[in-house]
N, C-alpha and C positions, 0 to 999 in steps of 0.2 A: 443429439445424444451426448452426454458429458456428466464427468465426476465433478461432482462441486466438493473439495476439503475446505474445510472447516475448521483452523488450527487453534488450538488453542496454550499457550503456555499457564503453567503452575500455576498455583495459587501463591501468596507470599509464602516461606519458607523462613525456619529459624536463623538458617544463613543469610537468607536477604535479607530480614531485620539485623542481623548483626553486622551485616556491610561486609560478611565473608564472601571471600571466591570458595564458588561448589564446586565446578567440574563435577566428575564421576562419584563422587562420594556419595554412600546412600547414609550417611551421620543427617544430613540437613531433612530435617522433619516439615511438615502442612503446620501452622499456627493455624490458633483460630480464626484470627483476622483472615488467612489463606484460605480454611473451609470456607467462612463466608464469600469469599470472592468465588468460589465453584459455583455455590449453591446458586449464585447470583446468574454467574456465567453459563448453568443450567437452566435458569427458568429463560434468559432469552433466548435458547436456544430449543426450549422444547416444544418448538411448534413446528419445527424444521424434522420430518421425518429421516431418521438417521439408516443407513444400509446397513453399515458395519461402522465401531470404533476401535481403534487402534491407540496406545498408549504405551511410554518408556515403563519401562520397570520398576526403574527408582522410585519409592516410594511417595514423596511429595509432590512428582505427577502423575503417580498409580492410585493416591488418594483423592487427586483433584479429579480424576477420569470416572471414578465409584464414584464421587461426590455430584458431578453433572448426569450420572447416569441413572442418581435417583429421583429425578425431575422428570423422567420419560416413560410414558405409557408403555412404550415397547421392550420388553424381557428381552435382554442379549448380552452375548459374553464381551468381554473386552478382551483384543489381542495384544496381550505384552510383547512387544517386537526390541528386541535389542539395537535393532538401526535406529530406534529413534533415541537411545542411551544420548546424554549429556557428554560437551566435549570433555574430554582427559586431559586433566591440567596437572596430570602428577603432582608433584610438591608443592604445587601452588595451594590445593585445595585445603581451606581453614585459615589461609593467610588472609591477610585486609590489605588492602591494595597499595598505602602507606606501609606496609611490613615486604611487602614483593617489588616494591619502586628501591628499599635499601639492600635486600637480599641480592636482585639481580637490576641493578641500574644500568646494564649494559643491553639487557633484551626487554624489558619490560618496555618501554619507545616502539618495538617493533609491534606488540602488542597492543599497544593502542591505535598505533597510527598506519600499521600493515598484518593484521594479522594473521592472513594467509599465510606469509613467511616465517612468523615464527616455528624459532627449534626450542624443542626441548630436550630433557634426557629423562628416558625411563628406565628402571631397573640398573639405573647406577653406569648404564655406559649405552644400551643403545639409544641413539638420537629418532627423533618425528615429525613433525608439522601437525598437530593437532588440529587445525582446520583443515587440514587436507585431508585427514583420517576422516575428519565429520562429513565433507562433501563424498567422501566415497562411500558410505555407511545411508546418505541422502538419497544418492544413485540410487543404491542397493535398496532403498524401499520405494523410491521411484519404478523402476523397474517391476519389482513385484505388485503395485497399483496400476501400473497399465497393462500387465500380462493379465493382470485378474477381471481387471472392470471396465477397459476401455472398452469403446463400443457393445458395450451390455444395455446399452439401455442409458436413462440418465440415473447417477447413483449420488447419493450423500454420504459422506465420510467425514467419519471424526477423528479429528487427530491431537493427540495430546501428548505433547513434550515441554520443552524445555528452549531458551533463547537462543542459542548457538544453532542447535542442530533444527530447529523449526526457523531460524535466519538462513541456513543454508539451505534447507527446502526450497524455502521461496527464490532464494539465487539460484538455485541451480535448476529451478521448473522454468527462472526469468534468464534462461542462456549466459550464466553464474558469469554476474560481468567481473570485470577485472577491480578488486580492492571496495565489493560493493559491502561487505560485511559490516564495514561500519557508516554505510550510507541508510538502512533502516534502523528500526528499531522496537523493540517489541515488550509491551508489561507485562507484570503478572497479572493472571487473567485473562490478559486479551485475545481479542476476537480478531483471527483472519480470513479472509476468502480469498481460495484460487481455484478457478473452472478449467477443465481441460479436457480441450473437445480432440475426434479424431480429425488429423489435416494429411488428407495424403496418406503417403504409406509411412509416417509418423505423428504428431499430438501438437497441439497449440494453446498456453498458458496465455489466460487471461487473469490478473489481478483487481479484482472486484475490490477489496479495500482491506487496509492493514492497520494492525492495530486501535481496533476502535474498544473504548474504554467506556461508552455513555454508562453501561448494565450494569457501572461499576458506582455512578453517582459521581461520574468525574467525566463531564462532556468532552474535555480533552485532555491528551496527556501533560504531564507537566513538562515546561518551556526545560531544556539542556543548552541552548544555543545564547548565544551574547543578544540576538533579535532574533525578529521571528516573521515570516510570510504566509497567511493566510490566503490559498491558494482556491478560489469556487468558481465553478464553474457557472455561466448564467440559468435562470430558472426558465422553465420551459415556454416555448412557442405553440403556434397551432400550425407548424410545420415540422418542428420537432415529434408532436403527437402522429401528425399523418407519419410522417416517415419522409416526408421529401427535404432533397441534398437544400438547404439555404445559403451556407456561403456567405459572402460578400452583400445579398441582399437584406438590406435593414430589418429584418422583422422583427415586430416588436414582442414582449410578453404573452401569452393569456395569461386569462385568470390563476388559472391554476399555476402557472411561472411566478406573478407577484406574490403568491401564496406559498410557493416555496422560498420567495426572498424573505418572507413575513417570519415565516420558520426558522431563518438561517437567521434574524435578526435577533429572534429569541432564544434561538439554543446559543449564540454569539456573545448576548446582552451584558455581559460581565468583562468582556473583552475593553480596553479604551485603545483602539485603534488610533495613531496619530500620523500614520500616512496611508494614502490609500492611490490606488492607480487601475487602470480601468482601460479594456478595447474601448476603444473611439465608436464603435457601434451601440446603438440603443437598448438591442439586449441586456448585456451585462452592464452598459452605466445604468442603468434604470435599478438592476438587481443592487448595485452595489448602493445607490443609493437609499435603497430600504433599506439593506444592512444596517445606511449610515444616519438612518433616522434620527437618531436620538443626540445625534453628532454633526447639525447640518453646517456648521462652521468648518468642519474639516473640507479643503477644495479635494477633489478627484481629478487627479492628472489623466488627460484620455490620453493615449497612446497609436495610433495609425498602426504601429508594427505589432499590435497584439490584435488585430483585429483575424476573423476567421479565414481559414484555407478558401482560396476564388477555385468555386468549381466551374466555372467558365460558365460552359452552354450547359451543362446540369446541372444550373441551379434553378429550382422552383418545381423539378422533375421527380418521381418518382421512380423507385431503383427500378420497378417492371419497367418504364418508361424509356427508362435508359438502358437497360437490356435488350431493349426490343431493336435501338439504332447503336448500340457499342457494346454489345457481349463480353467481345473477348479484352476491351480494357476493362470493362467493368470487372468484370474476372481478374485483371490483373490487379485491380485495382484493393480488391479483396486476399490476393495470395502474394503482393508483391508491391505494395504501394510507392515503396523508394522509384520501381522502374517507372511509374505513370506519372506524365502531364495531362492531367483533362485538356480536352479541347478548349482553347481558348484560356483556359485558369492555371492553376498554379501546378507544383509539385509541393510535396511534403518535406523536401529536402525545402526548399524556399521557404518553408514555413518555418522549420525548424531552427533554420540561419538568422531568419528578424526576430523571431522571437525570442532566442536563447541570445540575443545580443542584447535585446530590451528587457531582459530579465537579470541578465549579468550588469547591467547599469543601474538596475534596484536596487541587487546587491549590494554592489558597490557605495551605495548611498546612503546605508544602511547605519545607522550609530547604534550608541547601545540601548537596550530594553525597547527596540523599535519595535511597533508593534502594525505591519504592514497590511492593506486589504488590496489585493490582487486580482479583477475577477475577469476572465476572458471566457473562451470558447474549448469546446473539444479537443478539435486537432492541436491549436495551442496548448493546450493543459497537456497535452498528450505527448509531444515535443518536447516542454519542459519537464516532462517526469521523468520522461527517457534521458534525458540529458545527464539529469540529477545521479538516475542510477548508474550512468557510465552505460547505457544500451545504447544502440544507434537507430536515430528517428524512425528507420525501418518497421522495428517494430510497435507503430500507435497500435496496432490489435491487443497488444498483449494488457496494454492501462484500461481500466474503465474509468469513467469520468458521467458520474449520473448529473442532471441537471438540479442544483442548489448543492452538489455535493462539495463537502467540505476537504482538502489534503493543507498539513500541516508541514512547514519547513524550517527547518532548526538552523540557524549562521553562526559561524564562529570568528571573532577575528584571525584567530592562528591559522594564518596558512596552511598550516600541513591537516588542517580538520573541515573534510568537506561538507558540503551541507547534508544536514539530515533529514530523511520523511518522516517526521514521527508518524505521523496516520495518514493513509491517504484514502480518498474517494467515501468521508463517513457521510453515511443518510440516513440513519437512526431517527435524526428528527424532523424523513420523511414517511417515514413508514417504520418495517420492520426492521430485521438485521439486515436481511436480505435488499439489494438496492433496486426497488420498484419504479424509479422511475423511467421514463421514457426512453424507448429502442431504436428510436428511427435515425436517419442518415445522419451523417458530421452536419 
């Protein structure tokens, strides 16, 4: 049982077209190009029975939330919740970013590159943190979605606001890591998912995928980063489908795995990838190179240290299997992964360690307009996202990573600018919104 939100932000805005900062202000109106994006952002969404939808006040996402809600068979109110209000940038709001870089050149820096900490002044003398106002306003409607819906059942919610305060949802459902605010990123329009099941005598945030743009006729968002890594996961096995732990054992494709490489090569197609790297495992080199069909001159570096978590003696096992001779790690294994070495294999912490070093050497390799194809495994992907967002490898529960699914990583050369996820985990162009494919073991 678990809530699936479903977040959506605005449609464009007359401030977005004019490269204004909004903050609170309800002056920024829905354009038309912004209607069309709802209407757009409704029809893929109406086949997903919705519980209840939730929407800011402010009008240009009180318009976008009417606007998707007339694509839905089902008659219901929308709740205007003040928690989901746009962050308060006082004085800022109507300025252009070049007019607030000379106004205030001494905190506009903190702003970009720590926003958490920024101060401002409101009402002419008391001081705030404006993102800290937003994470506690996130709370406060976190709280009221698990007092209401948790363990009710499984429920669908919609949720319609605005960048800041639907970025700090997602941080703060993701254990609001430290300076992650400007490690995502999120369009107009876009489509997110986060599921949260009951665990214990509290909840557990899994990130299904962020920022996906396809409903919008733009299969990924536009590049912000100096290069860029193209992060997928390999396309499915027929141990993937059973559900048993594979690991370290080579297994290769099915059909249906080459078929979602086939996928990834055409929702890709427009992409000119000029580096590519790849687990030393047959899985994902096999994936990456249908990706790289059309481009077989490009070499694919395998890598040893991106290869899959060793489940030791559970690999080839089904989780009943392994239940039935290690319960209570598998138990742990599930509530508490950092603590568990499989018998015989690895830990997740060891995972996390080669991989985030073989990944930090990509980086680093990286020059400008690179356009890199990266394709590993689960627990790998899963390491590496946590890393990105400043979480600790403890939590791989919280990433989903479907098989051909696509996450997007933005690089900057400025050191003080960390990498960005513009989208992660998209599978649009395996199916629906919703990411159908395959549940079985790492």
């Amino acid at each position: 049982m678990a809530i699936r939100l479903v977040l959506v932000r605005h449609g464009l805005s007359s401030f977005n077209a004019k490269g204004l900062i909004q903050g609170r202000t309800d002056d920024s109106l829905l354009t038309d190009e912004g209607y069309e994006q709802a209407k757009k952002a409704g029809k893929a969404l109406s086949k997903i029975n919705f519980d209840k939808i939730y929407s800011s006040p402010l009008v240009r996402a009180a318009e976008t939330a009417k606007t998707i809600k007339k694509t839905f068979n089902k008659e219901q109110n929308i709740v205007f919740d003040d928690n989901l209000l746009e962050v308060d940038l006082s004085e800022w709001s109507g300025l252009k970013i070049d007019e607030i870089k000379k106004k205030f050149p001494e905190i506009y820096p903190i702003w970009k590159n720590d926003p958490e900490n920024l101060i401002l002044t409101r009402n002419k003398d008391k001081t705030y943190k404006p993102i800290q106002e937003l994470f506690d306003q996130a709370n406060n409607f976190v709280e009221d979605i698990l007092r209401i819906y948790l363990g009710k059942g499984n429920v669908n919610i919609l949720v319609v606001g605005h960048n800041a305060i639907l970025r700090c949802l997602i941080l703060l459902l993701s254990g609001q890591p430290k300076q992650g605010f400007r490690k995502i990123r999120l369009e107009n329009a876009s489509l997110s998912i986060l599921n949260i099941s009951s665990h214990y005598d509290s909840f557990r945030t899994q990130i299904e995928c962020l920022n996906q743009t396809s409903h919008l006729n733009r299969n990924i968002p536009n590049q912000i980063g100096d290069s860029r890594i193209f992060l997928i996961r390999h396309g499915e096995t027929n141990w993937n489908k059973e559900g048993r732990f594979q690991g370290q054992i080579d297994i290769p494709l099915n059909e249906n795995g080459r078929n979602q490489a086939r996928k990834t090569f055409k929702y890709l197609r427009n992409i000119s990838f000029n580096k590519a790297f790849s687990s030393s495992m047959h899985r994902p080199y096999e994936t990456a190179q249908i990706i790289l069909q059309n481009n077989k001159d490009l070499k694919i570096k395998k890598l040893n240290s991106l290869v899959e978590i060793s489940h030791g003696l559970w690999e080839g096992k089904l989780e009943a299997e392994i239940k039935e001779k290690w319960p209570t790690l598998l138990k742990n294994w599930h509530d508490s992964p950092e603590d568990v070495i499989m018998p015989e294999g690895e830990s997740i912490k060891d995972v996390s360690e080669r991989s985030v070093e073989a990944f930090n050497k990509i980086c680093l390799s990286q020059e400008d307009n690179d356009l890199s194809l990266l394709v590993a495994h689960d627990a790998v992907n899963k390491t590496l996202i946590c890393n990105i967002l400043g979480i600790n490898y403890s939590n791989i529960w919280m990433i989903k990573q479907g098989n051909g699914g696509i996450t997007i990583i933005d690089l900057f050369k400025d050191p003080n600018k960390p990498p960005v996820i513009s989208a992660l985990n998209i599978t649009t162009h395996l199916g629906g919104i919703i990411d159908s494919t395959a549940t079985g073991a790492l």
